[in-house]
MIDOSE-1310 file (N, C-alpha, C; in nm, 2 decimals, decimal comma, always signed):
residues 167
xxxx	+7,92/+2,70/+9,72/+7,94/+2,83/+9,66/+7,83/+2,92/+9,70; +7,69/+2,87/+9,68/+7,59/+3,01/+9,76/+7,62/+3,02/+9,86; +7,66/+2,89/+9,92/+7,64/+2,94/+10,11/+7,75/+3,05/+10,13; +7,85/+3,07/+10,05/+7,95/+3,14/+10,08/+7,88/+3,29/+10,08
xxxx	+7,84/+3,31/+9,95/+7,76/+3,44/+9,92/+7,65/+3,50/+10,01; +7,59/+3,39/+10,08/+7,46/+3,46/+10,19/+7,57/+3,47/+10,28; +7,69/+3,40/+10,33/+7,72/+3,45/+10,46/+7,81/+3,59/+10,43; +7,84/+3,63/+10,30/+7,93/+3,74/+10,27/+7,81/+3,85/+10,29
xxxx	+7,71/+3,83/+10,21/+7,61/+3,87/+10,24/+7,53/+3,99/+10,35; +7,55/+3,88/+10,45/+7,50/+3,88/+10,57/+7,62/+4,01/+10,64; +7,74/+3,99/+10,60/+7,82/+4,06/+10,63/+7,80/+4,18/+10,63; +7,78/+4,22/+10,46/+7,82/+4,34/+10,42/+7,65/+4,46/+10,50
xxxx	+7,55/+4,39/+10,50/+7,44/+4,44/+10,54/+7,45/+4,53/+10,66; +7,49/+4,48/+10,74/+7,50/+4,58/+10,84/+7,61/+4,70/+10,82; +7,70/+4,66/+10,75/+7,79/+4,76/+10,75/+7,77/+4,85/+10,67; +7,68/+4,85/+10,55/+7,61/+4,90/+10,47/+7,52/+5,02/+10,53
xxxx	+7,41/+4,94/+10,64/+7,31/+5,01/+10,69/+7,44/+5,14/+10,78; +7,53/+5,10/+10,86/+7,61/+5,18/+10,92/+7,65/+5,32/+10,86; +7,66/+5,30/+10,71/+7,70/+5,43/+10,67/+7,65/+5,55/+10,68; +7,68/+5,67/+10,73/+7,64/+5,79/+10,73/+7,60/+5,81/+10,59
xxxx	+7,51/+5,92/+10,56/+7,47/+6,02/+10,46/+7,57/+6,13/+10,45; +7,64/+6,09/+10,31/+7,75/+6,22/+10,27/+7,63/+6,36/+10,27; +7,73/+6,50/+10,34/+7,66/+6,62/+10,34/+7,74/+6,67/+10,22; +7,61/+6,69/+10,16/+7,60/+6,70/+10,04/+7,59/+6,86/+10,01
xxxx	+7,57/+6,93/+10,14/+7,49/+7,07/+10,11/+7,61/+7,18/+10,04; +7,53/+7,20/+9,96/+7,56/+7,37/+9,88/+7,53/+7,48/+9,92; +7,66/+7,58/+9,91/+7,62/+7,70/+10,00/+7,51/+7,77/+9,88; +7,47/+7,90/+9,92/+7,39/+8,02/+9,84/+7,51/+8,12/+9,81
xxxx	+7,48/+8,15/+9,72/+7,59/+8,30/+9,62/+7,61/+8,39/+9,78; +7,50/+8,41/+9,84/+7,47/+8,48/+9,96/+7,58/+8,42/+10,09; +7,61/+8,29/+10,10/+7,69/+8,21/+10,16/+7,83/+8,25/+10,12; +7,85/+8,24/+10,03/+7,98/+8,23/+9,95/+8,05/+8,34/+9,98
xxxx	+7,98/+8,49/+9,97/+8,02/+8,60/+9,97/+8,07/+8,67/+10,09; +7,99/+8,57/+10,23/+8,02/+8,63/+10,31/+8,13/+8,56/+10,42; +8,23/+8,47/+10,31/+8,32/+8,41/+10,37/+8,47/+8,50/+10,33; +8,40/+8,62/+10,20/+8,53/+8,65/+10,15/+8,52/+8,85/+10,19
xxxx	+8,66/+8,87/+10,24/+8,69/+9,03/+10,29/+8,75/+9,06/+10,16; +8,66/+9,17/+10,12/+8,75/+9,20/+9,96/+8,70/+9,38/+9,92; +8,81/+9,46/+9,95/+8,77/+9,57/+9,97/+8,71/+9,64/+9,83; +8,78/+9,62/+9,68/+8,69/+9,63/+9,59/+8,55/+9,55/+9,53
xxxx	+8,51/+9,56/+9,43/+8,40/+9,48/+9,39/+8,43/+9,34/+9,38; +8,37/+9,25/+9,47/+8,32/+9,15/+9,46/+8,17/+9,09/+9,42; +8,14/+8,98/+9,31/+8,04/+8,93/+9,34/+8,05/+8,79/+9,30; +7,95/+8,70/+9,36/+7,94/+8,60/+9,39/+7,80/+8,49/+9,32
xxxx	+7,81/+8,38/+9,26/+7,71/+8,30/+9,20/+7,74/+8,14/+9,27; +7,65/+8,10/+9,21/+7,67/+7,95/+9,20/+7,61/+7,90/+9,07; +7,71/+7,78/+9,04/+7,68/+7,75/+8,91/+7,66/+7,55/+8,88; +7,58/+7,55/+8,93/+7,56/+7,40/+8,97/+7,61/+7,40/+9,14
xxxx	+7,69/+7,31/+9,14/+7,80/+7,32/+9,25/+7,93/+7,39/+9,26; +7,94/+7,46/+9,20/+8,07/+7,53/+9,21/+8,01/+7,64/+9,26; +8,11/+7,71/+9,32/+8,09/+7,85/+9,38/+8,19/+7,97/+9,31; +8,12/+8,05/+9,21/+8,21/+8,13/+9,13/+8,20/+8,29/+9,15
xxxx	+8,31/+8,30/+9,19/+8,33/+8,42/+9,23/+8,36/+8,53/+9,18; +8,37/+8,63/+9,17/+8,41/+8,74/+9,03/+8,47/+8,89/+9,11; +8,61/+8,91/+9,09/+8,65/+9,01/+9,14/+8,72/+9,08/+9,03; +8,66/+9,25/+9,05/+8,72/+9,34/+9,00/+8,88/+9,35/+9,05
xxxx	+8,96/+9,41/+8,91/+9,11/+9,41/+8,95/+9,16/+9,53/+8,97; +9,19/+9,60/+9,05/+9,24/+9,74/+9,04/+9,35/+9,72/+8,91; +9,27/+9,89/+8,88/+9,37/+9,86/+8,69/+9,50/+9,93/+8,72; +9,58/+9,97/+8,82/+9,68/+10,02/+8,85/+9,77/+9,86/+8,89
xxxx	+9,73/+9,79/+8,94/+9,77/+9,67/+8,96/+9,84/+9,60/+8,81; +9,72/+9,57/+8,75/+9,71/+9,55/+8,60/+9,82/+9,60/+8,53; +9,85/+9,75/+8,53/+9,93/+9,87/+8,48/+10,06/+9,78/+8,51; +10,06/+9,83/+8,62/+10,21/+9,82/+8,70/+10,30/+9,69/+8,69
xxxx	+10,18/+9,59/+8,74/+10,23/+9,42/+8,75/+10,23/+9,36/+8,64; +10,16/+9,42/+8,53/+10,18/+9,36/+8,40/+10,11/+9,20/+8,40; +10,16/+9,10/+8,33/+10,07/+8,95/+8,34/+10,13/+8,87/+8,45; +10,23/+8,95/+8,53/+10,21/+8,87/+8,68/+10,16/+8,90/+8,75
xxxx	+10,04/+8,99/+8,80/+9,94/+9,04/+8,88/+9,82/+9,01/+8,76; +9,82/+8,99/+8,63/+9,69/+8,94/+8,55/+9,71/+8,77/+8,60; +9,80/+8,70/+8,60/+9,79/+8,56/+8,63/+9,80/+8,53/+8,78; +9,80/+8,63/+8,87/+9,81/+8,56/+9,03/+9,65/+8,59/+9,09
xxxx	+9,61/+8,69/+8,99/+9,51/+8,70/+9,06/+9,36/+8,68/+9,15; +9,36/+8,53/+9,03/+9,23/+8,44/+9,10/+9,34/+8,35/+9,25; +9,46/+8,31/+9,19/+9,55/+8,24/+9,29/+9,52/+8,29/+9,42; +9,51/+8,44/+9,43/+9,54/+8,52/+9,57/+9,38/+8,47/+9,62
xxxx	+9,28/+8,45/+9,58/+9,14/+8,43/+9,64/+9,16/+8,29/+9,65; +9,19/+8,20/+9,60/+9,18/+8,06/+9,57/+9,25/+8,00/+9,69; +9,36/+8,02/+9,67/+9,41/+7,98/+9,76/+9,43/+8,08/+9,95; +9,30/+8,03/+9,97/+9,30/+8,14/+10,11/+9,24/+8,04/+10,22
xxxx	+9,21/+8,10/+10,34/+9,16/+8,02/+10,46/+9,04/+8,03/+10,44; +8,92/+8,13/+10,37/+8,79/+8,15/+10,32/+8,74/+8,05/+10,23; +8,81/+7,97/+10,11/+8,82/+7,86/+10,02/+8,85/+7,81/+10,09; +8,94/+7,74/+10,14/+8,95/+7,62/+10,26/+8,85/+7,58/+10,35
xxxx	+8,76/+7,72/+10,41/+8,66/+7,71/+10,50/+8,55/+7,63/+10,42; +8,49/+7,69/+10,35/+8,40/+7,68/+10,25/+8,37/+7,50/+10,21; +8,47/+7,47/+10,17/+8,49/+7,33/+10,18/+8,48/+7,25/+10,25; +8,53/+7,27/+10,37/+8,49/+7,23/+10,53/+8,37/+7,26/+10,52
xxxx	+8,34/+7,35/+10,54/+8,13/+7,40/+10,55/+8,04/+7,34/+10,50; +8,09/+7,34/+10,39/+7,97/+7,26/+10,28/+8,03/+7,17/+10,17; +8,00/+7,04/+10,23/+8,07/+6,90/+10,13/+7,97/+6,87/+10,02; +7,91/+6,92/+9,95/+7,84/+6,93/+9,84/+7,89/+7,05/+9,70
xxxx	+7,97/+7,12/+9,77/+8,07/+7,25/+9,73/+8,22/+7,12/+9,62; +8,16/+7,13/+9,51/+8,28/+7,03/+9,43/+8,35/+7,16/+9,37; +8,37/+7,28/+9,39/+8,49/+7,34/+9,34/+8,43/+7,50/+9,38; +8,58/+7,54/+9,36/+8,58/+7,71/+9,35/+8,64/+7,78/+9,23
xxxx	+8,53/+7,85/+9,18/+8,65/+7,94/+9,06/+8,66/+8,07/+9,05; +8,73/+8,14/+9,07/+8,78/+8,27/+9,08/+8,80/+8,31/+8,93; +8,71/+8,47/+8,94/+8,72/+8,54/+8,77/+8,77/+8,63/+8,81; +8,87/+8,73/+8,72/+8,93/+8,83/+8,79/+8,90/+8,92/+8,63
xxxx	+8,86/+9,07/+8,68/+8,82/+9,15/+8,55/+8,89/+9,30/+8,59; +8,87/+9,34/+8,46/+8,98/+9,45/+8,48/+8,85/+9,56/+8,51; +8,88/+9,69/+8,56/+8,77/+9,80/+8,56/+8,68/+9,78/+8,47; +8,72/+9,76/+8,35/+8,60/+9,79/+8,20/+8,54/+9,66/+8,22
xxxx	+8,55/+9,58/+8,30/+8,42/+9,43/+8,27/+8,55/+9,33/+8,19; +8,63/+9,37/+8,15/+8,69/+9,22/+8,05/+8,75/+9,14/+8,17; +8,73/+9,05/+8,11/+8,79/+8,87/+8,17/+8,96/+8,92/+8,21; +9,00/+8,89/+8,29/+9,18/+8,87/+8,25/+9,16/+8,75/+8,26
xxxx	+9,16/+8,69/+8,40/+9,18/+8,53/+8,43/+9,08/+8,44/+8,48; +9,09/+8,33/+8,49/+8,99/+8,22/+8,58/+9,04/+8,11/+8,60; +9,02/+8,09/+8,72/+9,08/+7,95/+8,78/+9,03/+7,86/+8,87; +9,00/+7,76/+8,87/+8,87/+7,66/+8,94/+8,96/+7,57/+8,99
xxxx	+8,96/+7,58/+9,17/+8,98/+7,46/+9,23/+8,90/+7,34/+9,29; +8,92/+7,22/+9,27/+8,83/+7,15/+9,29/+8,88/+7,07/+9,40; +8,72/+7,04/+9,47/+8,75/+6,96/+9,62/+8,85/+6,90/+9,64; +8,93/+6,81/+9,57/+8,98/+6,73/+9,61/+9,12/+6,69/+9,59
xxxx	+9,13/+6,85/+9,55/+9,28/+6,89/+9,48/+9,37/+6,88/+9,57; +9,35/+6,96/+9,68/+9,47/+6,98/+9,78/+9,42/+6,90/+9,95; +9,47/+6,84/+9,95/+9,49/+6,76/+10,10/+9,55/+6,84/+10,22; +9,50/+6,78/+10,32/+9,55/+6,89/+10,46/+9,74/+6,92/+10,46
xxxx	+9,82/+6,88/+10,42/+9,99/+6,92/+10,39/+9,95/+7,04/+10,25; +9,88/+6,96/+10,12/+9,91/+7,05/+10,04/+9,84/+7,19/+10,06; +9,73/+7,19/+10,15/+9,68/+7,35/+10,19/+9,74/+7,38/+10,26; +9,85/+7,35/+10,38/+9,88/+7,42/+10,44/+10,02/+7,50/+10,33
xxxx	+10,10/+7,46/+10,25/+10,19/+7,47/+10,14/+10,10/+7,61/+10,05; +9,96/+7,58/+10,01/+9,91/+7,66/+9,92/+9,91/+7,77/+10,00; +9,86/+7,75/+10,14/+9,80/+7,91/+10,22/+9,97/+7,96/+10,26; +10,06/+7,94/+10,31/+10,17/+7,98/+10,31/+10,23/+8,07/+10,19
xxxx	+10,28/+7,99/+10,06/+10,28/+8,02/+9,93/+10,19/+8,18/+9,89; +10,09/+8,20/+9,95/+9,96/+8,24/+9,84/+9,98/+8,40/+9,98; +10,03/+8,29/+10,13/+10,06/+8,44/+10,25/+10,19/+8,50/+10,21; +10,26/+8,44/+10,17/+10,37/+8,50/+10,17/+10,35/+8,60/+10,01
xxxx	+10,33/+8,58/+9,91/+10,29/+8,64/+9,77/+10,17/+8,76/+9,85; +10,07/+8,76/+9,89/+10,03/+8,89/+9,92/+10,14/+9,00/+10,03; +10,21/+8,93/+10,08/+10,25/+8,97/+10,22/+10,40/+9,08/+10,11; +10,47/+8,98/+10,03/+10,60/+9,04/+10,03/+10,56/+9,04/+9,82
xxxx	+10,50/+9,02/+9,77/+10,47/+9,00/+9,62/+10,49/+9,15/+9,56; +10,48/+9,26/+9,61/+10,51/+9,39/+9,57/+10,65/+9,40/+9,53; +10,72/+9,42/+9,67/+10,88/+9,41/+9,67/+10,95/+9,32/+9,61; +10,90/+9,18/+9,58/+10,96/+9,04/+9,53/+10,88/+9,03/+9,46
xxxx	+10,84/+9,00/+9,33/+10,78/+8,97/+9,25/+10,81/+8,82/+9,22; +10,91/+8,77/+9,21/+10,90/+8,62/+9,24/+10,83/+8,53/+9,30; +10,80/+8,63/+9,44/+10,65/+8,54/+9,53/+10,51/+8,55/+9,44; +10,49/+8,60/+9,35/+10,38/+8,62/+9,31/+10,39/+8,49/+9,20
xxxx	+10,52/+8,48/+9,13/+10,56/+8,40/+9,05/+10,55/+8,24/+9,07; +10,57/+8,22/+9,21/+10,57/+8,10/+9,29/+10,40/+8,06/+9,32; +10,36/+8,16/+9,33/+10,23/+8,13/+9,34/+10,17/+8,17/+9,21; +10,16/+8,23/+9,15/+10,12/+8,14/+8,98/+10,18/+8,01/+8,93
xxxx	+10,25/+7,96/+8,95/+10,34/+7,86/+8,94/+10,23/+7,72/+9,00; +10,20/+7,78/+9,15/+10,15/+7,65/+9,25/+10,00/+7,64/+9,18; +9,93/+7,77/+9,16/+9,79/+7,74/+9,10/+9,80/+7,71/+8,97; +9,90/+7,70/+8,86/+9,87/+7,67/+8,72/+9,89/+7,51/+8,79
xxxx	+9,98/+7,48/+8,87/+10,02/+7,29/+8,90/+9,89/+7,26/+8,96; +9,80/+7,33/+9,05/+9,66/+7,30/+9,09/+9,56/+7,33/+9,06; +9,46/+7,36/+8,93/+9,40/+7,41/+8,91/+9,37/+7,42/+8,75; +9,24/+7,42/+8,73/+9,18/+7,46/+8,57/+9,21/+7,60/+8,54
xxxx	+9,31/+7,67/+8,48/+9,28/+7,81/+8,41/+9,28/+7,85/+8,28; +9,27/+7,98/+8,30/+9,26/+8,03/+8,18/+9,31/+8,14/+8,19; +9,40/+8,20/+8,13/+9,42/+8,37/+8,08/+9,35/+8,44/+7,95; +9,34/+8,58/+7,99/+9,33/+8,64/+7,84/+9,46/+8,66/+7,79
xxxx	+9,45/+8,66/+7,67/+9,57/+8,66/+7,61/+9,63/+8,78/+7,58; +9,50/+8,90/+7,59/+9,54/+9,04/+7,61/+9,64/+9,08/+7,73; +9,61/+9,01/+7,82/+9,71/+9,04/+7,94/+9,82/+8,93/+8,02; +9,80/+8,82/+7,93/+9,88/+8,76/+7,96/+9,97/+8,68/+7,83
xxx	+10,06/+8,71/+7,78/+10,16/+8,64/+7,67/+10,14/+8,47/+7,67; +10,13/+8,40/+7,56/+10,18/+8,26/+7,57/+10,30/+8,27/+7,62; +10,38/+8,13/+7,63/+10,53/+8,12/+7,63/+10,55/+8,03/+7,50
């Protein structure tokens, strides 16, 4: 019965020593920001490992779209090719969460995706979903619907309840 164990042993050692060092690295607030094109206010932190991002909402959006432009909002950052990058870039990066605030500073929403949420099929599904909802989401408001739908199925959030109704 030992001899079994030194020769398992013996086995596992080298394959052991073989392993790479997981990259572990975390971007800077400074990193993070300059993966994202965002024509209003943007800013950017890190909060451990997550990379939390905070965007002002134009309040005409707010106005107009009512709590389906208050609930897609972090979706539209979250799920993008900049979040996808980001992850690829830096495997120490265990999530992203997107704050979305109205002009005056309040919260509407937040939503935190984590590394290991979506697989190479389901990002290509999210970035599709999330292109088509910026692309056609004015005229069709169902695409925006589809994509609040895919980020509440993937994701930690939260609404304020000021702008967004229970059901």
């Amino acid at each position: 019965m030992k001899r079994g164990g030194i020769v398992a042993g013996l086995i596992l050692v080298p394959l052991l020593g073989s392993c790479e060092e997981p990259d572990l690295t975390v971007p800077t607030a400074e990193q993070v920001a300059a993966y994202y094109t965002y024509e209003g206010q943007l800013t950017t932190e890190m909060s451990g490992n997550v990379a939390e991002i905070t965007i002002r909402q134009p309040g005409n959006q707010l106005r107009r779209g009512g709590s389906i432009w208050a609930k897609v909002g972090p979706y539209v950052f979250l799920f993008s090719s900049p979040t996808q990058q980001l992850f690829q870039d830096f495997g120490g990066l265990a999530g992203v969460r997107v704050i979305t605030t109205a002009p005056g500073g309040t919260e509407v929403a937040r939503s935190l995706l984590l590394r290991d949420e979506l697989n190479d099929l389901t990002w290509r599904r999210a970035l599709n979903i999330a292109g088509v909802a910026r692309r056609d989401g004015t005229e069709q408001p169902s695409k925006l619907e589809d994509l609040a739908r895919w980020g509440e199925d993937h994701t930690e959030y939260e609404y304020n309840p000021r702008y967004v109704r229970r059901r």
